[in-house]
TIMIDO-488927 format. One record per residue (C-alpha): residue in three letters; chain; z, x, y. Coordinates in steps of 0.1 Angstrom, whole numbers, plus 2048, in hexadecimal, padded with zeros to 3 digits. Layout:
N
 residu chaine  pz  px  py
    ala      A   Z   X   Y
...
END
This chain:
508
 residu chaine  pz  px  py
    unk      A 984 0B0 275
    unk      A 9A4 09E 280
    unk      A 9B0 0B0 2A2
    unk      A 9D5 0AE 28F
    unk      A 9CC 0CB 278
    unk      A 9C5 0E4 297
    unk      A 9ED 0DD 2A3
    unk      A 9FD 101 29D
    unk      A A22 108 2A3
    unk      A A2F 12C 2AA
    unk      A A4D 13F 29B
    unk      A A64 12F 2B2
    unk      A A58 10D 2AF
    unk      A A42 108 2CD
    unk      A A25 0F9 2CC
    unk      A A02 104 2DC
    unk      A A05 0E4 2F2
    unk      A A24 0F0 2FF
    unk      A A19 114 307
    unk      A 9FB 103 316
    unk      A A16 0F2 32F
    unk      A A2C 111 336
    unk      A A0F 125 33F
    unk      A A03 110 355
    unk      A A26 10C 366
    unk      A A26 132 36A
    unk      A A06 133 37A
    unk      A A12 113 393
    unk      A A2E 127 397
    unk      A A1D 14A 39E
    unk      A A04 134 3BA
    unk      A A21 127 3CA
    unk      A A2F 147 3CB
    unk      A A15 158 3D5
    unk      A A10 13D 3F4
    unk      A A34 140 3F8
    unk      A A30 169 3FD
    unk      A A16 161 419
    unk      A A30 149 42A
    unk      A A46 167 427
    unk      A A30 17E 437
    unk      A A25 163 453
    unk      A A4A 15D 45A
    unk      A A53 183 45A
    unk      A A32 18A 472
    unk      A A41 16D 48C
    unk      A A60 179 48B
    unk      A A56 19B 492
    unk      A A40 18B 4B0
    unk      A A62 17D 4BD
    unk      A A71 19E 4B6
    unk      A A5B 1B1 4CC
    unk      A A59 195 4E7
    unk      A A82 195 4E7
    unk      A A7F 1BA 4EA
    unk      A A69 1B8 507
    unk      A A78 19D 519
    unk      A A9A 1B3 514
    unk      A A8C 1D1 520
    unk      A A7E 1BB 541
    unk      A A9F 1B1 546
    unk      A AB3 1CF 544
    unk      A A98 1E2 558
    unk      A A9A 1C4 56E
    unk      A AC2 1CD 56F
    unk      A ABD 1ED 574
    unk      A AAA 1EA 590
    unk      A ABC 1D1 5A1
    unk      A ADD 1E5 59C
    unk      A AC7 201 5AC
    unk      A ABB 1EC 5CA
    unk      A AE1 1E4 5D0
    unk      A AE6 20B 5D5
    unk      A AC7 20D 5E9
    unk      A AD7 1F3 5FF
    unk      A AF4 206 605
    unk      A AE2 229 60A
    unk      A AC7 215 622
    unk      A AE2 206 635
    unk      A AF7 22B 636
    unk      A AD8 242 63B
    unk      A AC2 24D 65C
    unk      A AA2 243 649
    unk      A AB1 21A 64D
    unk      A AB8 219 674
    unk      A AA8 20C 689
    unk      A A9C 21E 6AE
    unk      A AA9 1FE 6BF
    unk      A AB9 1DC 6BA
    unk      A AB6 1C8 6D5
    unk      A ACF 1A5 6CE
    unk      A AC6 18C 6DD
    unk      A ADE 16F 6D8
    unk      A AD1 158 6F2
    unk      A AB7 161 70F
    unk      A AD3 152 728
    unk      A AE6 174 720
    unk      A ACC 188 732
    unk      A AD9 17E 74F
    unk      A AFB 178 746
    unk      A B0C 198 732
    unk      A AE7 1A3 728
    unk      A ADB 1AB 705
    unk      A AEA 1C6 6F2
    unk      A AD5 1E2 6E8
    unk      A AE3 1F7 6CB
    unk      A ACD 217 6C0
    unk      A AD8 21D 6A1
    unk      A AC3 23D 698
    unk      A ADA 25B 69C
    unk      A ABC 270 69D
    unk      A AAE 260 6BC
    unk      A ABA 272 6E0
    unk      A AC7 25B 6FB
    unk      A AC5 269 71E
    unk      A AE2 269 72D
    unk      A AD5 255 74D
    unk      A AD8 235 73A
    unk      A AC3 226 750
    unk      A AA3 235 747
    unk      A AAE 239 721
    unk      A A94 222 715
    unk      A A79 23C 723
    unk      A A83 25A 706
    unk      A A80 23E 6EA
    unk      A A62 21F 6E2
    unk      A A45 232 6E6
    unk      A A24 22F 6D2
    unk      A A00 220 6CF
    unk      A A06 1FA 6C6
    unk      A A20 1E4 6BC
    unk      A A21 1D0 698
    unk      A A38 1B4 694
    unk      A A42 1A7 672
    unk      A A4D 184 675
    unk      A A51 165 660
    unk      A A6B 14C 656
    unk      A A8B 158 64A
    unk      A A92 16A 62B
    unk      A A70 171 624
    unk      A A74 194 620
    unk      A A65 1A8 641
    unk      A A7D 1C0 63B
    unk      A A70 1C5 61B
    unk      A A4C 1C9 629
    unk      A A59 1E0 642
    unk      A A68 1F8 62D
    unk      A A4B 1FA 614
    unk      A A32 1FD 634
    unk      A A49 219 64B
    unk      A A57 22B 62B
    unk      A A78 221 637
    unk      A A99 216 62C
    unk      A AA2 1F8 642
    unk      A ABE 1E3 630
    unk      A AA5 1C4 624
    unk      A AC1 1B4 610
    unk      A AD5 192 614
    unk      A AF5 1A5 623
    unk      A ADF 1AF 641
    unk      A AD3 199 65C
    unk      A AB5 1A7 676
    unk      A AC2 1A3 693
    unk      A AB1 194 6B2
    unk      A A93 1AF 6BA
    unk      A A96 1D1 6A6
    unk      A A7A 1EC 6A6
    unk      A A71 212 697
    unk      A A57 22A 69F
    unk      A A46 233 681
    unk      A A25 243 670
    unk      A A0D 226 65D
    unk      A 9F9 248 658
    unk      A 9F9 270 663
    unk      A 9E8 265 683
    unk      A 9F0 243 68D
    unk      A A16 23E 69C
    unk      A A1E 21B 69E
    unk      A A3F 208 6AA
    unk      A A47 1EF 68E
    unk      A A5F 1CD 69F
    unk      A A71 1BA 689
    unk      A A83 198 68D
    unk      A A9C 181 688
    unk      A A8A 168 66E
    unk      A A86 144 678
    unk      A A98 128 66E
    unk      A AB7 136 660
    unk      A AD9 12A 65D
    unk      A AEF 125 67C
    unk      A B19 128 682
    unk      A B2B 10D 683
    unk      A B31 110 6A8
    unk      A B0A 111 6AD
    unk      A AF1 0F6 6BB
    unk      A AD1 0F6 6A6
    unk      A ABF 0ED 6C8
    unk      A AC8 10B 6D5
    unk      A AC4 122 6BC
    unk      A A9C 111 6B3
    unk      A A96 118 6DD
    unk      A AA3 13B 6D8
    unk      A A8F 13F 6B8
    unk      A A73 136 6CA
    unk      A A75 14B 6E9
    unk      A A7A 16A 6D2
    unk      A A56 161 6C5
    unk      A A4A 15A 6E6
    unk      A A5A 17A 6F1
    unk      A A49 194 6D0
    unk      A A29 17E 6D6
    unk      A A23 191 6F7
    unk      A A32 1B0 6EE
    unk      A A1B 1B2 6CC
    unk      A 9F9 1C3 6C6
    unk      A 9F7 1B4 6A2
    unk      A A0D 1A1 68B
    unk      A A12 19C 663
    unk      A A1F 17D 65B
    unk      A A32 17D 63B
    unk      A A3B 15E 626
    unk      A A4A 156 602
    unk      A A3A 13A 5F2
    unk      A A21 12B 60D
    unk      A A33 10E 619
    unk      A A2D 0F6 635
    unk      A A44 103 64A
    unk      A A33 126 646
    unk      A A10 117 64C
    unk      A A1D 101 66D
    unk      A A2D 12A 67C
    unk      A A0B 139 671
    unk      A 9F9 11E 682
    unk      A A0D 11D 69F
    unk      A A07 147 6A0
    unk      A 9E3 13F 69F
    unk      A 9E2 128 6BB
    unk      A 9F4 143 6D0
    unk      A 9DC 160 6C7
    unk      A 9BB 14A 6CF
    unk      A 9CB 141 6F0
    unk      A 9D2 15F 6F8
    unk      A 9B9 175 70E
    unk      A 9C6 194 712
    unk      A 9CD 195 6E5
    unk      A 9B4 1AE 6DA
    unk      A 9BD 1A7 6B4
    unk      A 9BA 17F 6AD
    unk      A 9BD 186 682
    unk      A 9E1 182 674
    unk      A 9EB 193 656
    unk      A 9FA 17F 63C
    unk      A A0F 18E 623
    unk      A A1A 175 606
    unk      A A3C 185 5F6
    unk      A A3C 174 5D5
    unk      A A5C 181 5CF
    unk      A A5F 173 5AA
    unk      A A40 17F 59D
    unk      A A3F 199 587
    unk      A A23 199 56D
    unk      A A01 19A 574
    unk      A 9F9 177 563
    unk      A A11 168 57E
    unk      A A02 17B 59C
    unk      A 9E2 16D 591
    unk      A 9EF 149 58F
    unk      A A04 14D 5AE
    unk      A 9E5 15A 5C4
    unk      A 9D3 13D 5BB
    unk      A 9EB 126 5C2
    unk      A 9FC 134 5E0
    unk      A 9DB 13F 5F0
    unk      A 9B7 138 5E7
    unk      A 9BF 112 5DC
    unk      A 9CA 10E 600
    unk      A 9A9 119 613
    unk      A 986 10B 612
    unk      A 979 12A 5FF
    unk      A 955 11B 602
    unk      A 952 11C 62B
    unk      A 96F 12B 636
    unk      A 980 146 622
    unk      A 976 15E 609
    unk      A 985 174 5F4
    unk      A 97E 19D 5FE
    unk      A 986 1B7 5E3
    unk      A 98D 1DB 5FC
    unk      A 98E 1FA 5E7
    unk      A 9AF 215 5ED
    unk      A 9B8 235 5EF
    unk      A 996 236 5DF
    unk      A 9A4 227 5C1
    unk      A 9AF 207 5C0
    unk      A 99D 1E3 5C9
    unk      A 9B5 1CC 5DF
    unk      A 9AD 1AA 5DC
    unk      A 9B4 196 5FD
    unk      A 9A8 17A 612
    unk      A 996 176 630
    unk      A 99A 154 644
    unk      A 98A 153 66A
    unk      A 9AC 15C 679
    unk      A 9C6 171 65B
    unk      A 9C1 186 63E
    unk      A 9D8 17C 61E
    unk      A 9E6 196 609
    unk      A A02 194 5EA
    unk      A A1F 1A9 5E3
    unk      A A33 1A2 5C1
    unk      A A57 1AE 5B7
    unk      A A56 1CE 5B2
    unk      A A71 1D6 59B
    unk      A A55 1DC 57A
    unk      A A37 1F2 578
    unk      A A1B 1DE 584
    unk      A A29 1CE 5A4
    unk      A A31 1F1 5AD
    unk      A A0D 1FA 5AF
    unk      A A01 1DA 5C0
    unk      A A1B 1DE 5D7
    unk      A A13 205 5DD
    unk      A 9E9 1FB 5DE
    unk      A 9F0 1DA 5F4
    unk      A A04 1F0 60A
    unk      A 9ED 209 610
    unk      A 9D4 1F0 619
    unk      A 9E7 1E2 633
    unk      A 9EA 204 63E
    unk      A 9CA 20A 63F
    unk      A 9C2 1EA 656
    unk      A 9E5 1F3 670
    unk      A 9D1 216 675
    unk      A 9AD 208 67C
    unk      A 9C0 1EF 696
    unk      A 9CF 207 6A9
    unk      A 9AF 21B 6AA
    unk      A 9A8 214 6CF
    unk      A 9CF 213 6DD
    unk      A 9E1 22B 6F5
    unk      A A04 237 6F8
    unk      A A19 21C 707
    unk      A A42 217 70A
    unk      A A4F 1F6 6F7
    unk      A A6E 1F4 715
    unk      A A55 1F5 731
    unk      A A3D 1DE 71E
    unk      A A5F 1C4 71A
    unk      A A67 1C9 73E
    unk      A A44 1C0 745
    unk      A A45 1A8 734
    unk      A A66 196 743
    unk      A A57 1A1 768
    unk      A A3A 191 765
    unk      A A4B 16C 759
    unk      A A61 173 777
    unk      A A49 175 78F
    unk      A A30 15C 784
    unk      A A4D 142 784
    unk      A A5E 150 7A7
    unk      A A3D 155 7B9
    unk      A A3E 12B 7C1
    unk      A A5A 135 7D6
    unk      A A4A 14F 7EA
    unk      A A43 13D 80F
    unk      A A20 13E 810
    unk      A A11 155 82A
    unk      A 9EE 15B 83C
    unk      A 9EC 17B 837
    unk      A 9E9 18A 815
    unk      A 9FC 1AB 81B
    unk      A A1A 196 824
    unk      A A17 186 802
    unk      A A10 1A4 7F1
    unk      A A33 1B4 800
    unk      A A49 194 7F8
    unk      A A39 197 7D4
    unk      A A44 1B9 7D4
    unk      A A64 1B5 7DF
    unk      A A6A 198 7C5
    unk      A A5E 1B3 7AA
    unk      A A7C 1CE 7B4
    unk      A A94 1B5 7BB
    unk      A A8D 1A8 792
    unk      A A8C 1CC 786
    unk      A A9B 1CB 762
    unk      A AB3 1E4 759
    unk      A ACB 1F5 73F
    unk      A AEE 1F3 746
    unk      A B0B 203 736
    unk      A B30 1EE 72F
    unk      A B4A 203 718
    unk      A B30 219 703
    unk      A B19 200 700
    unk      A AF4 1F5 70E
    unk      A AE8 1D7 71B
    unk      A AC3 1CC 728
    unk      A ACF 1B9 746
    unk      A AC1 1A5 764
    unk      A AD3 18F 77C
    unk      A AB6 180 786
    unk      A AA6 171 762
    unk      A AA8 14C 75E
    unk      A AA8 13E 73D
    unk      A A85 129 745
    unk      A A6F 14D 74F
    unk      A A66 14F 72C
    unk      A A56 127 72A
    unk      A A36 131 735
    unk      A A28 146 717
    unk      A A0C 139 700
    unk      A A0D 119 6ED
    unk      A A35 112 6F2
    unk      A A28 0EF 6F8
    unk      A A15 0E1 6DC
    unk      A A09 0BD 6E5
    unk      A 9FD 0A9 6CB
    unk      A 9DA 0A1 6C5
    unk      A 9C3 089 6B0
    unk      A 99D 08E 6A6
    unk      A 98A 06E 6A0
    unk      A 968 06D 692
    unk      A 956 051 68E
    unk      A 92E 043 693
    unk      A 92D 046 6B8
    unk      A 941 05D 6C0
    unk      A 95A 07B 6BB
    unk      A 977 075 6CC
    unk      A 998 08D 6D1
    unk      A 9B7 07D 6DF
    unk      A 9CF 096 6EF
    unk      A 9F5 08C 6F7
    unk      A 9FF 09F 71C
    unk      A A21 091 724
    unk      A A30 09C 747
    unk      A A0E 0B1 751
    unk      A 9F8 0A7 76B
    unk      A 9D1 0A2 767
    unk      A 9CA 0BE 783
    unk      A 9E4 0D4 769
    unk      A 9C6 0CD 74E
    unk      A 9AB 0E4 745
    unk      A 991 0D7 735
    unk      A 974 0F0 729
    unk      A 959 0F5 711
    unk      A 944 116 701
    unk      A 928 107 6F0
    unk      A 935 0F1 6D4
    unk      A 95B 0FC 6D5
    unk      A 972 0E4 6EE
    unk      A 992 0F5 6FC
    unk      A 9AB 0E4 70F
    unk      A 9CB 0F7 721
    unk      A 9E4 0F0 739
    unk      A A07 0F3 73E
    unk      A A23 0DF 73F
    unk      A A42 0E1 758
    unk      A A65 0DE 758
    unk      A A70 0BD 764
    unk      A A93 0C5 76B
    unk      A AAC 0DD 77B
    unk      A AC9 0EB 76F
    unk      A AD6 0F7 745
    unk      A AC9 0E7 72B
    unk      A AE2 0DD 713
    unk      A ACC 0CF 6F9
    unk      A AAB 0D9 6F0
    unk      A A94 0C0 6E1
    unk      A A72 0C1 6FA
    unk      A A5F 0E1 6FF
    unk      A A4C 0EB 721
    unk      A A31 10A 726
    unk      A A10 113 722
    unk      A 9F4 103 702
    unk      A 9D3 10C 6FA
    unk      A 9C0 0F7 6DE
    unk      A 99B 0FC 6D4
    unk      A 986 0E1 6BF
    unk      A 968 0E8 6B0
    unk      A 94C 0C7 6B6
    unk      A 937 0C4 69B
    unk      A 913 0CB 69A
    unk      A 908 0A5 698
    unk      A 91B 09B 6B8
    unk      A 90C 0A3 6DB
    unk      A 926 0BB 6EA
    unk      A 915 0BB 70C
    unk      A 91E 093 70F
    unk      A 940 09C 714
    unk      A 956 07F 726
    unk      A 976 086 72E
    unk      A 997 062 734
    unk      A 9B6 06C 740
    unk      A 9D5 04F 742
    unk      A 9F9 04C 73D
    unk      A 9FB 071 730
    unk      A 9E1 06D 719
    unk      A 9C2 088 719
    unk      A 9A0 074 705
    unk      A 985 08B 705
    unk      A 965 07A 6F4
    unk      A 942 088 6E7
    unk      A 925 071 6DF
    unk      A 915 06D 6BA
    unk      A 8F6 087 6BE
    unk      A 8D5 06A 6BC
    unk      A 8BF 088 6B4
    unk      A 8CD 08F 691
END
């Protein structure tokens, strides 16, 4: 049959061909449409995503607002309320003050009683079982870390400056009183009318000075630079050559002041912290529970602990914060488990005393009988006695006898410079001693560890106008490895220079 006889037209003149094409149109049409209706609903799901990521991001930042506009009040009530004074502030501007006009003491606590003697007012204030000093660079935030440990309200913002030394007797727990010192950070901005000499040597003798005076110390950085890691070092140094330091861990609290989530603590623990250590020999990560609660997660080196606080102004830094806080409570009270009542004045005049006399005794006239020398010692003592004056309604720690050198003698103020050489034959450390005699060298070993001290004297009289070189006592310690013979010790000294070989262990 011829395929021309099946063509059939409709009332309206269409033919079935036709149709054939229009319904297949619709149905392209209803596909796409269809596909286009999921696009639709894709599209509307993403923006709705946005939607609530906008919303949350908005509701970070006006919580972020609002907390910040709170701080700002907080700043003001800290700095108007009892709860943000200190006991004492002792300013010291320059140690040659002590013996010029002194250093002014300001006890800004109005709930603290002076007695009248003002002499002996340092005995009714200062007392408790140990001393914890916060230090670190500055603008780290110790304030900060202060106020969340005390449960105080210290100003911690950028309109307030720690002064010099400032301390508070406070509770880390119901039984254990502690006095918490505070100081001016390191390496901050100086006046116009300032020497950056100066203020570095005064910077320095601060440290020197809360060194001594300290039981324990937290050490509080931002981000862990190198200048952080060269002060913590330096600390270190000091505690390990110091004898009479019961405590050699430091505490170090990281402020990671612009974290706030928990994916970015994460990432900024890592980064700031366990990428830094050899976590294979050296340091491990600990996780301590809380309150019998919460795990802490911190780490242990040989010599410091490492702990994180976060911004606080959202939920979840507020309860790292609150459990990291708690943990470092927790450690403050088991340190002070074995300490007695002591006053932080008497331990400063100490303190000052005993550089006085070690430096003054040279001048004693040398006598053979010892009870002769015991008397002029004595006498030298009374005649040094430090005390608190009073000028127009103010105090002043004072002593006419303090020279601005008495404080070059503590720990590690000299820090030579060294090199460690290992090679086939031999391990070899070469030790730069400028300006200090061979019979000023000590040169020691216990088992496989090598220390080396000694101290290095003033070469000159008179006031330093600049000050570039550095004088006192070091201590440094180097560990000889196992496949050296560390009893085949052989010791060069020339031109200033301290060479201090082992041999290559044959044995091995």
């Amino acid at each position: 049959m011829d395929r021309r006889h099946l063509f059939i037209e409709t009332d309206d003149g269409k033919s079935t061909e036709s149709l054939q094409k229009e319904l297949t149109q619709v149905k392209l049409e209803i596909l796409n449409s269809e596909q286009g209706q999921q696009c639709l609903q894709v599209h509307a799901q993403k923006l709705q995503a946005e939607h609530r990521e906008l919303k949350r991001v908005l509701t970070e930042t006006n919580g972020l607002l609002n907390s910040k506009f709170s701080s700002e009040i907080t700043n003001f009530d800290e700095e108007n309320s009892d709860s943000g004074k200190y006991d004492c502030i002792i300013d010291i501007k320059s140690f040659k003050d002590l013996a010029g006009g002194g250093w002014e003491l300001d006890f800004p606590n109005p709930n603290l009683i002076i007695k009248e003697n003002y002499e002996d007012c340092f005995e009714s204030i200062g007392n408790s079982l140990a001393f914890l000093t916060v230090t670190g660079a500055y603008d780290k935030g110790k304030t900060f870390l202060l106020n969340k440990l005390c449960n105080a309200n210290f100003p911690s913002s950028k309109k307030v400056e720690t002064k010099g030394i400032s301390f508070k007797s406070t509770y880390v727990s119901d039984t254990t009183d502690i006095i918490i010192i505070d100081t001016a950070g390191t390496h901050g901005p100086i006046k116009y009318n300032e020497k950056i000499s100066e203020k570095k040597e005064t910077e320095k003798r601060i440290r020197d000075l809360v060194f001594l005076l300290s039981d324990f110390f937290i050490f509080v950085v931002n981000d862990f630079t190198t200048l952080d890691q060269e002060l913590l070092e330096k600390l270190e140094k000091q505690l390990k050559g110091n004898k009479k330091k019961i405590h050699k861990e430091l505490i170090v609290v990281h402020n990671l002041k612009d974290v706030y989530t928990e994916e970015m603590a994460e990432k900024a623990w890592e980064k700031q912290v366990t990428n830094l250590y050899d976590m294979k020999n050296k340091a491990h990560v600990i996780k301590t529970t809380v309150d019998g609660r919460a795990q802490i997660k911190w780490l242990k080196t040989e010599f410091t602990r490492h702990v994180m606080l976060i911004s606080d102004l959202l939920p979840f830094g507020k309860q790292i914060n609150s459990d990291t806080i708690s943990l470092l409570r927790q450690w403050v009270s088991a340190f002070c488990a074995n300490h007695t009542q002591k006053n932080i004045f008497r331990e400063l005049f100490k303190i000052l005393n005993e550089n006085l006399k070690e430096k003054q005794n040279t001048n004693i006239v040398r006598s053979d009988s010892i009870k002769e020398l015991h008397v002029a010692q004595e006498q030298l003592l009374d005649s040094n006695k430090f005390s608190v004056i009073r000028r127009e309604n103010k105090y002043y720690l004072h002593s006419p006898y303090f020279k601005e050198n008495h404080l070059d003698t503590t720990p590690n103020s000299f820090e030579p410079a060294f090199d460690v050489v290992r090679s086939s034959e031999e391990y070899l450390i070469i030790i730069d001693t400028p300006g200090i005699a061979e019979e000023n060298l000590i040169v020691r070993r216990t088992k496989n560890v090598l220390i080396v001290e000694g101290v290095r004297e003033k070469d000159f009289d008179g006031e330093s106008q600049e000050f570039m070189r550095s004088f006192g006592k070091f201590y440094l310690e180097f560990k000889i490895p196992s496949d050296y013979d560390y009893r085949s010790r052989k010791k060069v000294y020339k031109d200033g220079t301290l060479r201090i070989s082992f041999k290559h262990d044959s044995d091995d």
